[in-house]
N, C-alpha and C positions, 0 to 999 in steps of 0.2 A: 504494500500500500504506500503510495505519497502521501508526504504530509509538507505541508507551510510550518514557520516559523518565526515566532515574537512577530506576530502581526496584529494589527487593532481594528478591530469592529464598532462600530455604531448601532446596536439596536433597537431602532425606533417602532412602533407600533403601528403609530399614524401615518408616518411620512417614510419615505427610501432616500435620506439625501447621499446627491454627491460629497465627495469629502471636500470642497471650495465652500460646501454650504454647511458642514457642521456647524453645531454652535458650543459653546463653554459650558453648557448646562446639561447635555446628552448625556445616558448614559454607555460609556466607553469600556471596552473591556480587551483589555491585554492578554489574547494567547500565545502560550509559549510554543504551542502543537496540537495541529490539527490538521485531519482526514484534509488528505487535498484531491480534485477527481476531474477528467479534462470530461466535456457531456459537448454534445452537438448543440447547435443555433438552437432547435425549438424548443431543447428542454430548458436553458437562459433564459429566451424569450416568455415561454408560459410560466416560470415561476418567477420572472421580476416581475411581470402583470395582472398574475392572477393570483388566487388563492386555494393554493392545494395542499395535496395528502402526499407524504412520498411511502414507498412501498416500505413496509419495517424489514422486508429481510435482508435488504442491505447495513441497516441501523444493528442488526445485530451483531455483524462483523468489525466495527469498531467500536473503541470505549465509549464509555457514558462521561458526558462531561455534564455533570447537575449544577444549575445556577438557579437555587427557588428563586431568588428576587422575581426572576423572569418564565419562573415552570419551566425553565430549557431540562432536557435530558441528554441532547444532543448538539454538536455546533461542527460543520462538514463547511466547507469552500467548495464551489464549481465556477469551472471556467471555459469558455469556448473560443481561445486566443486572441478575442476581442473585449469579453467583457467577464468581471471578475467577482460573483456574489459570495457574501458569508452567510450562511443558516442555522439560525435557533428554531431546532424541531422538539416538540415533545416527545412522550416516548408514544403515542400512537402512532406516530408521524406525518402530526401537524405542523406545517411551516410557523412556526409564531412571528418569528422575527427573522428580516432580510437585510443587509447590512453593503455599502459600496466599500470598498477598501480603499485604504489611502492613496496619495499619487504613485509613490515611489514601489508602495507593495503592488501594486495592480498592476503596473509598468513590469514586475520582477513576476509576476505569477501568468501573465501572461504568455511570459518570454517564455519560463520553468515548462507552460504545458505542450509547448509548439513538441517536445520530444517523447512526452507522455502516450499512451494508448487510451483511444476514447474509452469512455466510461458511459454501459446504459444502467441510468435510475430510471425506474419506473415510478409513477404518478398519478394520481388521479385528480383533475380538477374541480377542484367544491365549490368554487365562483368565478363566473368567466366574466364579471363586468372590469373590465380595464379600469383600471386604476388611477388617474391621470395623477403624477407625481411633477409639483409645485417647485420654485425656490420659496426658501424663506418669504423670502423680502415680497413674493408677489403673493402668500396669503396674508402675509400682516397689512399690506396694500387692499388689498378684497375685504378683509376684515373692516378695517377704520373708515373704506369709502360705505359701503352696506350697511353699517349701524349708526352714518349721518343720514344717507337715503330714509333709512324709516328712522329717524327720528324727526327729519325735516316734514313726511310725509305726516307721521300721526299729532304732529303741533299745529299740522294745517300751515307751515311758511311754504305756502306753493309758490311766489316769486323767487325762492331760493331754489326751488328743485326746478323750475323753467330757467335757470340761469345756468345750473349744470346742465342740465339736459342741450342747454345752446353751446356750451365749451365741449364738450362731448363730441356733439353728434353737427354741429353746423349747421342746427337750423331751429326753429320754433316748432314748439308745441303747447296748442290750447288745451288739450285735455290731459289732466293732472294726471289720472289716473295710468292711461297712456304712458306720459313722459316718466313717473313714477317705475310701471313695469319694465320701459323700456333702459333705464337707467342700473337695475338689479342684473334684469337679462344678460345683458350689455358685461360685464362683470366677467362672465368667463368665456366671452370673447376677442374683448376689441380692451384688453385692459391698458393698452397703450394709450387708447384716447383719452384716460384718463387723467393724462399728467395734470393736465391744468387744476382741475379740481382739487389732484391730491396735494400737490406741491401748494393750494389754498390754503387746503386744511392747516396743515402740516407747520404752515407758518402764522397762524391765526392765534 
């Protein structure tokens, strides 16, 4: 078996960041060694995106690495010489936590697998709705423009939410409720239009 070495994980629940996007408050966990395994593009692809089961009879050929904090039973690396994940499975083998690795590890484990012999894990998928995985900085963005929208909305300041709605979108809107929906909508599309507004807020 391959294994990695003194590498660091990011275990988040909610979110998969890159490592430019960690923050100082994650929690991070230093292993010394762990199961490393090269797998093809679509088993990468369906498990950064979705939510699955891996098969236990692989889980029982390596150690148990138990972390309660996290219910982890197990923590395995897969790689497919492009992209580089870390996995906290239970012991059914539920994926709980997916983790990017640093630059420099990711850069070194992708190189490590070019020599390795693929590896099939088998899987089954529990939830195929894709994921859409954020930066920071653009849910704390969504966040603070979304909770002035309905706060402007239910004060009834509808000259403030036609005045976003015109920085926005570049044009008027008479009906509140309209301009309103279309302002929320608008949020996990076109979140660039939003500089005006947020760089308002921001400085207000």
């Amino acid at each position: 078996m391959n294994y990695l070495y003194d590498i660091v994980l990011n275990f988040n629940d909610k979110n998969l960041y890159e490592y430019f996007d960690w923050d100082s408050e994650d929690y991070l966990i230093n292993i010394k060694k762990v199961p490393f395994f090269k797998v093809d593009y679509k088993t990468i692809y369906d498990i950064y995106n979705y939510k699955v089961k891996i098969n236990k009879a692989i889980l029982k050929k390596i150690n148990c690495i138990y972390y309660k904090k996290l219910n982890i039973d197990y923590i395995i690396v897969i790689s497919n010489k492009e992209k580089t994940l870390g996995l906290g499975i239970d012991e059914d083998g539920n994926v709980l936590y997916k983790s990017c690795l640093t630059y420099e590890d990711e850069i070194y484990s992708n190189k490590l697998v070019e020599s390795m012999k693929e590896k099939k894990i088998t899987y089954k998928i529990i939830d195929k709705r894709i994921k859409n995985y954020v930066l920071r900085s653009e849910s704390v963005k969504k966040s603070i423009l979304y909770k002035e929208f309905k706060k402007r909305y239910y004060l009834k300041n509808y000259d403030v939410l036609r005045y976003f709605y015109l920085e926005v979108f570049d044009m008027d809107c008479e009906n509140i409720k309209d301009a309103y929906a279309s302002l929320v909508k608008g949020l996990d599309k076109y979140l660039d239009k939003y500089d005006k507004v947020f760089n308002l807020l921001n400085n207000s």
